[in-house]
C-alpha positions in Angstrom: 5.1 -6.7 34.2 7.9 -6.2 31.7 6.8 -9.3 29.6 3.4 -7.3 29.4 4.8 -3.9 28.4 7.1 -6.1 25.6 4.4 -7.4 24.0 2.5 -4.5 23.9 5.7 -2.5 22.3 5.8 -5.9 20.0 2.5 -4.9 18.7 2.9 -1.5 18.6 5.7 -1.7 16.2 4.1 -4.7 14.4 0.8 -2.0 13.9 3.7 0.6 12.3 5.1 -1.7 9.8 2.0 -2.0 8.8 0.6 1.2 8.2 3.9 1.8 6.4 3.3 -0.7 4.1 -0.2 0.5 3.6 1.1 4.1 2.9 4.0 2.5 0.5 1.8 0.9 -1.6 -0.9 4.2 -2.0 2.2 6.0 -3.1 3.4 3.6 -5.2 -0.2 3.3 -6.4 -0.7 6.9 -7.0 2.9 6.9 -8.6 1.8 4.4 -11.5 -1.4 6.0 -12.4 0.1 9.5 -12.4 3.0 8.0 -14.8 0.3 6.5 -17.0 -1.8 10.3 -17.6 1.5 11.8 -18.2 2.2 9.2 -20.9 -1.4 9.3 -22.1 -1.3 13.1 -22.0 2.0 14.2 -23.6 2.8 11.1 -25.8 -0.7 10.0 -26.7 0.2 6.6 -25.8 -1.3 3.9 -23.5 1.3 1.6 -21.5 -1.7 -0.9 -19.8 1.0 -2.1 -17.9 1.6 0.8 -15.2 -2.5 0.3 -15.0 -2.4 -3.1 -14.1 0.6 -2.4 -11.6 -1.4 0.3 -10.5 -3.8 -2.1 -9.8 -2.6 -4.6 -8.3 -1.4 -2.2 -5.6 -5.0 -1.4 -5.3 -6.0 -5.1 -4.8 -3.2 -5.5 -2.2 -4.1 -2.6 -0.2 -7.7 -4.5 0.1 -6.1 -7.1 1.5 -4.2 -5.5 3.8 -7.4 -3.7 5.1 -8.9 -6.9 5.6 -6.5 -8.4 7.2 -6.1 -5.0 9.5 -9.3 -5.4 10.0 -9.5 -8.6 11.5 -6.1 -8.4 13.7 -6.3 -5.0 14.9 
């Protein structure tokens, strides 16, 4: 019985971290592309770079949702 109720608490947690992660990268996300219209808005400048880390947090948060997907 308690190896049963650990592995489910096992989960659990594991299920946490990873919505954590998922909301840790949509702020960091969001963070980049808002950094990029400030930029673009007050200094008339493009820096491609917070776009493409931008990004790439959007590509790894597809991932993750796949992989959600399939394990939980």
């Amino acid at each position: 019985m308690l190896k049963k109720g650990l592995l489910k608490a096992v989960g659990v947690t594991i299920y946490l971290v990873y919505l954590l992660i998922m909301f840790a990268l949509f702020g960091t996300s969001a963070s980049y592309f808002a950094r990029f219209l400030y930029r673009y808005w007050v200094y008339k400048e493009m820096d491609q770079m917070l776009i493409f880390k931008a990004g790439g947090c959007a590509l790894l948060i597809m991932t993750l949702s796949a992989i959600g997907a399939l394990l939980f």
